[in-house]
C-alpha positions in Angstrom: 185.8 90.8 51.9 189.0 92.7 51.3 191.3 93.2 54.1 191.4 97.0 55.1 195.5 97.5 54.7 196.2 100.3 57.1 196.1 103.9 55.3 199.5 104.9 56.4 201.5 101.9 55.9 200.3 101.3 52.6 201.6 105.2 52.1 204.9 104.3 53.5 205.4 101.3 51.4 204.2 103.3 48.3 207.0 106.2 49.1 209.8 103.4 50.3 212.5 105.3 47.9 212.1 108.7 49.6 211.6 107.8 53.0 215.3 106.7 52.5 216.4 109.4 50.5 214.7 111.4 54.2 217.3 108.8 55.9 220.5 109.5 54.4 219.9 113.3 53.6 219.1 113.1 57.8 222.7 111.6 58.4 224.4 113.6 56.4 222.3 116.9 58.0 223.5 115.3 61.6 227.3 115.1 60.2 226.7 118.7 59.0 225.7 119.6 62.2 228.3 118.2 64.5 230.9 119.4 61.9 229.5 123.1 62.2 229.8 123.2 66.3 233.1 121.9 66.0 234.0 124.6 63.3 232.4 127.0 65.1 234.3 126.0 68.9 237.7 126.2 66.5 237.0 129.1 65.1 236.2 130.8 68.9 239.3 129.2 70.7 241.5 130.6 67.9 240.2 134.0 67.9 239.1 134.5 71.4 241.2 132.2 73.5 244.5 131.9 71.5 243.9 135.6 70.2 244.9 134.1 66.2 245.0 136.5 63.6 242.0 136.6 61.3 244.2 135.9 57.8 245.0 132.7 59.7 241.2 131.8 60.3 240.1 132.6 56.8 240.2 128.7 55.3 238.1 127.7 58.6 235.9 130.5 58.4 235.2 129.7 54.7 235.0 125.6 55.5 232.4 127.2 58.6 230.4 128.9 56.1 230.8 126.1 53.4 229.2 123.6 55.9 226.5 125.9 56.9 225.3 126.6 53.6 225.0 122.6 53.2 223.2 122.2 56.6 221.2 124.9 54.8 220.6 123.0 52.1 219.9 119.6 53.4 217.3 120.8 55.9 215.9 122.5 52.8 216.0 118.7 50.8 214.3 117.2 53.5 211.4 119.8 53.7 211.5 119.1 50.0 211.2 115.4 50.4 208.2 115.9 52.9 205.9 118.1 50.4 206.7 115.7 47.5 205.4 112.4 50.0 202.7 114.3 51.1 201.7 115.9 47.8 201.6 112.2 46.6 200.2 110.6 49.8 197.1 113.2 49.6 196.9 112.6 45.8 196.7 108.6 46.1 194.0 109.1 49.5 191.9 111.6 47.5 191.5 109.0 44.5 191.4 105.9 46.7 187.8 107.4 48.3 186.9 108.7 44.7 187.5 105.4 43.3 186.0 103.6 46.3 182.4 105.6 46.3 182.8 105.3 43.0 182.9 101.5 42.3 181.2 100.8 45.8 177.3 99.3 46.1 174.3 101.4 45.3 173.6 100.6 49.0 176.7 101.9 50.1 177.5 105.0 48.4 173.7 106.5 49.6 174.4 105.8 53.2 175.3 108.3 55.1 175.3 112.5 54.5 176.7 114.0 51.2 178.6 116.8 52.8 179.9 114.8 55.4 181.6 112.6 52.7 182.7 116.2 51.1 184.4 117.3 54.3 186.2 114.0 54.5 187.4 114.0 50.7 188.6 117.1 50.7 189.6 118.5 54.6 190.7 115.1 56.3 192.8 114.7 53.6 194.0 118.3 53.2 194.8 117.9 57.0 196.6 114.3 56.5 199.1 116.9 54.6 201.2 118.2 58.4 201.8 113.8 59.0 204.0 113.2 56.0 205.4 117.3 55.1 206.2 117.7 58.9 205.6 114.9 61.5 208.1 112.2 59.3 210.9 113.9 58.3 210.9 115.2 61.9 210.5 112.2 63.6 213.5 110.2 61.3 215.8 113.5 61.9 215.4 112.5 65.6 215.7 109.1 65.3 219.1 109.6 63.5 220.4 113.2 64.5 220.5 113.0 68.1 222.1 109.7 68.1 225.3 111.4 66.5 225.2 114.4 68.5 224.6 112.3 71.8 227.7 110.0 70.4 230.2 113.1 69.8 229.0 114.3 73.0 229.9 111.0 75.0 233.2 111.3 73.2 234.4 114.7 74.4 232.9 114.7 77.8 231.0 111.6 79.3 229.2 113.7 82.1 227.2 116.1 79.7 226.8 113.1 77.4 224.6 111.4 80.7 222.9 114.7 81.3 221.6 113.7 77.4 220.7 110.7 78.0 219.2 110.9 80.9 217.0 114.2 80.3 215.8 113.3 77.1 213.2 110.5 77.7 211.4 113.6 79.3 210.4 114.7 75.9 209.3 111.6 74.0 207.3 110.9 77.3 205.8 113.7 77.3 205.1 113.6 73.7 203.0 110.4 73.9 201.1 111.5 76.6 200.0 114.7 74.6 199.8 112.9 71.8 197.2 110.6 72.6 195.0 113.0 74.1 195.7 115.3 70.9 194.3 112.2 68.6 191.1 111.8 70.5 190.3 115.1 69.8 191.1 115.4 66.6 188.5 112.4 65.6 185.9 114.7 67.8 187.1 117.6 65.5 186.7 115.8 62.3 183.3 114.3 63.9 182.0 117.8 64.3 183.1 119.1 60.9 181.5 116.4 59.1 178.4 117.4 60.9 178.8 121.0 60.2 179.6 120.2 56.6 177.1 117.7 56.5 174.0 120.6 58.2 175.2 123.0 56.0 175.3 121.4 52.6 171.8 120.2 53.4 170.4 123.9 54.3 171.8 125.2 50.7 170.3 122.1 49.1 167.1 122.5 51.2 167.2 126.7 51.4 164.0 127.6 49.4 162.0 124.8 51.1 163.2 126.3 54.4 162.3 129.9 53.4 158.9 128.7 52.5 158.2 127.4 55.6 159.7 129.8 57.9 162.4 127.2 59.2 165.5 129.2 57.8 166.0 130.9 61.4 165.7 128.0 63.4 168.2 126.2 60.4 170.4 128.9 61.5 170.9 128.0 64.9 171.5 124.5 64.2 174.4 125.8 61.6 175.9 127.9 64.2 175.5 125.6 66.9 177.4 122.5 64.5 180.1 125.5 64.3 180.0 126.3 67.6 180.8 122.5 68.5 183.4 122.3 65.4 184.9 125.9 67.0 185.6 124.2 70.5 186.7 120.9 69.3 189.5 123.2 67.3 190.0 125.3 70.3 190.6 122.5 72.8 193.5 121.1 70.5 195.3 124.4 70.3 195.1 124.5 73.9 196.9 121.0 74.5 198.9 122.4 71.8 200.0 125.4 73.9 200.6 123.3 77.1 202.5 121.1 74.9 205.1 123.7 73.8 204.9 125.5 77.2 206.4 121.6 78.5 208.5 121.4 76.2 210.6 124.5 76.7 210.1 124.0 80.2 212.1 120.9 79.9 214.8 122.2 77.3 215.7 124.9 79.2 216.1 123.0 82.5 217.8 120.5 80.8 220.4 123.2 79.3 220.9 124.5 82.5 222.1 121.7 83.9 224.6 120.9 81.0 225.7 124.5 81.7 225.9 124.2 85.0 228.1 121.1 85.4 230.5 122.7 82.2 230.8 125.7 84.3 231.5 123.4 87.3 234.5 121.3 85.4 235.8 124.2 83.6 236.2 127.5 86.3 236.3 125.6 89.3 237.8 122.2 88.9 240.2 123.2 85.5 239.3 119.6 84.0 238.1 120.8 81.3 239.2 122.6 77.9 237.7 126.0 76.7 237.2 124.4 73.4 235.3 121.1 74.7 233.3 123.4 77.3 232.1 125.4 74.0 231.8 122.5 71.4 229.6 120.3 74.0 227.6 123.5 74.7 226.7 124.3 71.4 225.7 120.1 70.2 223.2 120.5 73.5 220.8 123.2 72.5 220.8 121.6 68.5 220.3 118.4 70.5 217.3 119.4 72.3 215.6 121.6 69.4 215.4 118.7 67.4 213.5 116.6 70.2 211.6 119.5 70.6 210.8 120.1 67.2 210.1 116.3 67.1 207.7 116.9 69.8 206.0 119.7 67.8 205.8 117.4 65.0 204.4 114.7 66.9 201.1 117.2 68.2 200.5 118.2 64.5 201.0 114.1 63.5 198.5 113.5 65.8 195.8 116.0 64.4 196.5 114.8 61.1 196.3 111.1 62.8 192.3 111.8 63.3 191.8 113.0 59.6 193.5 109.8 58.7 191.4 107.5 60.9 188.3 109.5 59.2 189.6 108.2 55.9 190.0 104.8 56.7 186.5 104.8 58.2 185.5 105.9 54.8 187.4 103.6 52.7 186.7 100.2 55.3 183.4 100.7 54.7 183.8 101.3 51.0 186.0 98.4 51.0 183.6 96.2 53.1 181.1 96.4 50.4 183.4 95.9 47.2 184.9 93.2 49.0 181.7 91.4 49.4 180.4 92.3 45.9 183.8 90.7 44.4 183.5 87.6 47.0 180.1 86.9 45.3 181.2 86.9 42.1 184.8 85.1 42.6 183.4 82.5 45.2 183.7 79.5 43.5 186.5 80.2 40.9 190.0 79.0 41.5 190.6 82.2 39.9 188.7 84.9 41.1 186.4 84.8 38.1 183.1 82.1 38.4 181.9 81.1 34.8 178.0 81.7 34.9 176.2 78.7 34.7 173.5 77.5 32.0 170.5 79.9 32.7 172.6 82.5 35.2 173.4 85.5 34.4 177.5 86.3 33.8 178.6 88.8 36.7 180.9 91.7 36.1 181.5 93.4 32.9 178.2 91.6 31.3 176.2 93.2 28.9 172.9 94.9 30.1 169.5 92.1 30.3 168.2 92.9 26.6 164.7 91.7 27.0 162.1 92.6 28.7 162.2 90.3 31.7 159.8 89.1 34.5 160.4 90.2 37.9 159.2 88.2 41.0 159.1 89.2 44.3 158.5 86.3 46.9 157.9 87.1 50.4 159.8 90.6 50.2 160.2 92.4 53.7 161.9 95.4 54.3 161.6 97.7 57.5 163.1 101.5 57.3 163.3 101.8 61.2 162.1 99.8 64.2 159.2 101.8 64.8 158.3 102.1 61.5 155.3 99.9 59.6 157.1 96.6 57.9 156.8 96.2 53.7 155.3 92.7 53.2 154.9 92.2 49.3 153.4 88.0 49.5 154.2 86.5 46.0 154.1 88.9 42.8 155.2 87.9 39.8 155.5 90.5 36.7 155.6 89.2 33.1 157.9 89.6 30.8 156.7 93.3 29.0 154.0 94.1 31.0 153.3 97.3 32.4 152.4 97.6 36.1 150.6 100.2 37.8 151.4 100.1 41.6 148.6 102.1 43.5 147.8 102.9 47.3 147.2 105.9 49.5 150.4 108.2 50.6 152.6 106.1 52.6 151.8 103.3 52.1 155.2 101.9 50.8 154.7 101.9 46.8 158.5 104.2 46.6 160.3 101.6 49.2 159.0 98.9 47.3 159.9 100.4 44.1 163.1 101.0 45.6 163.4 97.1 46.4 162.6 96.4 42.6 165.7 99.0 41.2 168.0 97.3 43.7 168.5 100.7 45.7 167.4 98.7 48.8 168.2 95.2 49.6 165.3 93.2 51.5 165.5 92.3 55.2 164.0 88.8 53.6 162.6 87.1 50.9 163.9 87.3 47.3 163.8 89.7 44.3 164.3 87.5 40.7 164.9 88.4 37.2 163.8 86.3 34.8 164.1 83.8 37.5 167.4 84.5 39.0 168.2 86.2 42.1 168.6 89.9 41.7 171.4 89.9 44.1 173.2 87.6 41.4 173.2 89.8 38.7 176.4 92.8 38.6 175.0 95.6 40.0 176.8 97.8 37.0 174.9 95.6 34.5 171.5 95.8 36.2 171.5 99.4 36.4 172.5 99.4 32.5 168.9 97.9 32.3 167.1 99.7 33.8 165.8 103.2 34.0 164.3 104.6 37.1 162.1 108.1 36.8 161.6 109.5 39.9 159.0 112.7 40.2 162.3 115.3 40.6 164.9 114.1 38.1 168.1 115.5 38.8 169.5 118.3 36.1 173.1 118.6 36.1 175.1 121.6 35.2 175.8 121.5 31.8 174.0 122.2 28.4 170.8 120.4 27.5 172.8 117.6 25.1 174.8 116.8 27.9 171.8 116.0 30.3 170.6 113.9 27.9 173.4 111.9 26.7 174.0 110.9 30.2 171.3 108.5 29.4 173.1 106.5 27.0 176.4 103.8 28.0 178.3 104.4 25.2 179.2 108.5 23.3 176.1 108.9 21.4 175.9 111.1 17.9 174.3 114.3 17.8 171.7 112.8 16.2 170.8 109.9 18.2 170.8 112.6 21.5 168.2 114.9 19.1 166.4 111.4 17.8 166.4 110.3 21.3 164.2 114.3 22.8 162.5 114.3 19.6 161.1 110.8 21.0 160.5 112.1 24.4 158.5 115.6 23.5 161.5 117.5 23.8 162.3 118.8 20.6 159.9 121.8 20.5 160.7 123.0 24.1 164.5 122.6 22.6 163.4 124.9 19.5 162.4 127.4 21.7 166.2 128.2 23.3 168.4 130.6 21.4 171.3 128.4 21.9 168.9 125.2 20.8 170.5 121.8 23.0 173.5 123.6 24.0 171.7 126.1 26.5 172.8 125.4 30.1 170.4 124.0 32.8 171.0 123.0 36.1 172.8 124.6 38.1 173.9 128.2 37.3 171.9 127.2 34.0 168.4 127.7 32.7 165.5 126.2 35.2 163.6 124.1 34.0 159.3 123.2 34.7 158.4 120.0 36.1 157.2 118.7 32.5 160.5 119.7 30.9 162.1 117.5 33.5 160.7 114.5 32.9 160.5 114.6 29.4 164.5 115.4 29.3 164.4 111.9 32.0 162.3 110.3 29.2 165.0 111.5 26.6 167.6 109.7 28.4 165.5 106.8 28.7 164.8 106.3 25.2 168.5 107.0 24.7 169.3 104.2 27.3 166.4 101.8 25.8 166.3 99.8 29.1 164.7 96.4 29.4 163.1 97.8 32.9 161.6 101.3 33.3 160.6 102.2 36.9 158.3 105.4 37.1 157.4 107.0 40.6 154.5 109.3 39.7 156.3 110.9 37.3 153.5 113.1 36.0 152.3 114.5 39.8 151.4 118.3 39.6 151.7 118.5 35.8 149.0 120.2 34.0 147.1 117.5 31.8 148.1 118.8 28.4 152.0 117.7 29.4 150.7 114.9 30.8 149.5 113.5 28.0 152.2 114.4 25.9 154.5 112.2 28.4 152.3 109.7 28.3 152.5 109.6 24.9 155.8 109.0 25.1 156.1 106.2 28.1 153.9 104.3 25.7 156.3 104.3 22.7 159.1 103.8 25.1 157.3 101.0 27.3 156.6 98.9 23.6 160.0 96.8 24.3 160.2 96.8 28.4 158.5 96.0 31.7 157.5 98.7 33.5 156.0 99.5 37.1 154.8 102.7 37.4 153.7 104.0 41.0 150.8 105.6 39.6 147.8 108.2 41.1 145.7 109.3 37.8 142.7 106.7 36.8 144.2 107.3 33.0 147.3 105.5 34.0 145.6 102.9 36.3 143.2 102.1 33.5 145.7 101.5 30.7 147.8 99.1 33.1 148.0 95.5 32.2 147.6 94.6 36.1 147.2 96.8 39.2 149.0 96.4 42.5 147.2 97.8 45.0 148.8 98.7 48.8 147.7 99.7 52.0 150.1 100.1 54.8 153.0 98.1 54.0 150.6 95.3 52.5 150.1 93.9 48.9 146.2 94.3 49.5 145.1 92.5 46.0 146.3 92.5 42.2 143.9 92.8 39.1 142.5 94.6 36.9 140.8 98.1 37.3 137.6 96.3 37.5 137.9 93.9 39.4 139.8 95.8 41.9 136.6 97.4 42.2 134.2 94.7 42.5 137.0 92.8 45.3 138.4 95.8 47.5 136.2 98.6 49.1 139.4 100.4 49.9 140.5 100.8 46.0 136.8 101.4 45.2 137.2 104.5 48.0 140.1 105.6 46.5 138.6 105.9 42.6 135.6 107.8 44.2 137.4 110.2 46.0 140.0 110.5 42.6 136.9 111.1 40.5 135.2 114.0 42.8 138.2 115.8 42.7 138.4 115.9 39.0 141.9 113.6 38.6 140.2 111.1 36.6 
């Protein structure tokens, strides 16, 4: 398994070259600082104290201004410096999850909810942005800044310069106590909108179904109670933020007033001390504080971002954690990362797709959704090489898990899947799923134009005639025919809808496009009408000529073409056969064809 490199120290080594182009521009911005106090405490002594004329203040009133506008200007560089490492640190976190769900398992990437992984792609790492714009040029001005000031200040007047020193651990202490509180609610923030995103995402998705049923009220209520929770998580972070400001000034302006006092002390009662040191040391004090304050600031918003951070690395360990252990089984037992496949194995990554029609055996399979839910049990099976497999058995009875088991979508609790004799767990998961094609009774449309649904079907860019060749194959050149805008008509989403048969024959388009060695059918013909049915059976035969398929099947014409029949109950791999000797052997499968046959499916 890889090893999970912490998210923010593998942003700081990436941005080494401006964090200490953040350093010097901070030293130089500290130099500009003291410089303009002691300008400033010239510029009064001579025009206030020693009563100068103004013509012979003009070349330190221009030097003033001249080192203003560069204090001006470096702060600026800084705040520059910040964007451009956090524009780049969001940039490389955004494509690091992309790239992870991308690349990571089958098992993996269908864990967990949809919006939830939405919230964190896009609003963790939007909120990551305040740690590197604000919280780190902060935090190295006021590792580097107050050391100067704190240094000119011990120079001119050692008493004010212990007030500093003394006083300012208040802050940072302060800070780290707020700050640890403000990160624990920031993961309970991010927590809650991950829910929220995660509930709501779901509704849209789910919206007509809830409608239908009268749930869309009572879906409601759970959105605004997720928001609710989200709204106080946000609210109880502003309020430590509040306390933490209210502290803060607290403790600057106490802290001033004890500088003040002691200057006023040395200066009108005792005479030890110059007008112009009085002034200078008094004007270094408040720029001292502000920037520990300001620090302190930082630090509450570096915290927030702190808990979006944490969120990602969640994301990307477990990612990670399942890449890592995907590339450990293929580089075990190479010196160099890369095993050679042995005689009769299958080569790992970057193989070609299985170009034959293989067998599939499953030996002992288990596999258990929940604790309290029925256990799959599938004994010995063993598929050959081009058959085609009906898999039959009352609702519920585990025919989608266990077709799930077959595509690799689920790995088994025990037992063993094989390909052509080989462990399905030993083939590259990118060139098993190049072999296969898995129909499901709801194919998903995407939002594009008709060619573009189907050519998703193929591994390679396909010609506009193989995509037309490959629907003309399917049954879907007529329906095609009948759009104005022919295969470049949008569907999906914001596009054209599209029937149930019209789905599944654009499936089989991309099937015959794909020409996979495995297809895997989950009722794809329930509800149709049996005119399309036919039609699309029509075309699963053409396209099953050069594959093994498994179809989970519920119309006697399919079971009664199958080469063999799997029939389930519960969980169970009840028998396998033929039609009729499932009828002469189980009562249960006999049941079933009765009851098919008075309700006209047959």
């Amino acid at each position: 398994m890889k090893r999970n490199i912490n998210l923010i120290s593998r942003q700081m080594a990436a941005q080494r070259k401006r964090l200490l182009l953040l350093a010097v521009l901070s030293l130089a911005l500290g130099a500009a600082i003291v410089t303009q106090a002691a300008l400033l405490a010239e510029a009064v002594q001579s025009i206030f104290v020693q009563e100068a004329s103004l013509s012979s203040v003009v070349k330190l009133l221009l030097l003033l201004l001249a080192i203003m506008a560069a204090r001006t200007l470096l702060s600026y560089g800084n705040g520059r410096i910040g964007l451009q490492i956090a524009a780049s640190a969001k940039t490389d976190m955004r494509a690091n999850v992309l790239r992870n769900l991308v690349h990571a398992s089958m098992h993996a990437s269908m864990r967990g909810q949809t919006g939830g992984k939405v919230s964190i792609a896009l609003d963790a790492v939007d909120e990551a942005d305040s740690y590197f714009s604000h919280y780190l040029p902060r935090m190295i001005e006021s590792a580097i800044i107050p050391i100067l000031i704190l240094t000119a200040t011990f120079a001119l007047h050692a008493n004010s310069g212990f007030i500093l020193l003394f006083t300012a651990p208040f802050i940072p202490i302060f800070m780290i106590l707020v700050g640890l509180k403000t990160k624990v609610k920031s993961e309970e923030k991010f927590a809650q909108l991950a829910e929220f995103s995660g509930t709501f995402l779901d509704s849209l998705q789910g919206m007509v179904t809830l409608k239908l049923f009268g749930r869309a009220r009572r879906q409601q209520k759970e959105i605004e109670r997720s928001s609710l929770s989200y709204m106080e998580s946000t609210m109880d972070i502003l309020r430590i933020a509040f306390t933490n400001t209210f502290m803060l000034e607290s403790i600057v302006m106490l802290s001033m007033g004890i500088i003040a006092l002691e200057l006023a002390i040395q200066l009108l009662v005792f005479h030890s001390l110059s007008f112009h040191t009085a002034f200078f040391v008094l004007l270094l004090a408040p720029e001292f504080y502000n920037l520990l304050k300001n620090a302190g600031t930082a630090f509450h918003g570096g915290r927030t971002s702190m808990g979006a951070i944490r969120k990602i690395e969640e994301l990307l360990a477990e990612t990670e954690q399942a890449i890592g252990m995907r590339d450990e089984d293929e580089g075990a037992d190479s010196p160099h990362g890369a095993q050679e496949p042995e005689p009769g194995k299958p080569a790992r990554s970057g193989t070609a797709p299985i170009s034959l029609p293989p067998s599939l055996q499953l030996d002992q399979v288990r596999f258990r959704h929940r604790p309290d839910s029925f256990e799959l049990a599938t004994g010995s099976i063993a598929i050959g090489q081009g058959q085609n497999i009906a898999l039959v058995g009352k609702s519920g009875s585990g025919k989608t898990t266990l077709l799930h088991l077959m595509a690799g979508l689920l790995k088994p609790a025990s037992g063993e899947i094989r390909v052509n004799g080989i462990p399905l767990s030993d083939y590259d998961e990118e060139a098993w799923f190049d072999s296969i094609s898995y129909i499901t009774q709801h194919p998903y449309i995407f939002a594009g134009t008709l060619a573009e649904n189907i050519a998703i079907g193929a591994r390679r860019d396909v010609s506009r005639e193989e995509m037309e060749q490959a629907a003309a194959e399917a049954g879907l050149a007529p329906f095609a025919a009948q759009l104005e805008e022919g295969y470049d008509t949008f569907v999906g989403d914001g596009g054209r809808g599209l029937s149930g048969g019209e789905k599944q024959r654009l499936a089989l388009a991309r099937a015959f496009l794909k020409r996979p060695a495995v297809i895997l059918f989950d009722e794809p013909t329930v509800g149709l009408d049996l005119h399309t049915e036919r039609i699309l059976q029509k075309s699963i035969a053409s396209l099953a000529k050069t594959a093994t398929m498994v179809t989970v099947a519920h119309r006697l014409y399919t079971i009664q073409h199958a080469d063999r029949i799997l029939f389930m109950d519960d969980g169970v791999l009840i028998d396998s056969g033929s039609h009729d000797e499932l009828l002469e052997r189980v009562p249960s499968y006999a049941e079933m064809v009765r009851l098919q046959r008075m309700g006209g499916l047959a």
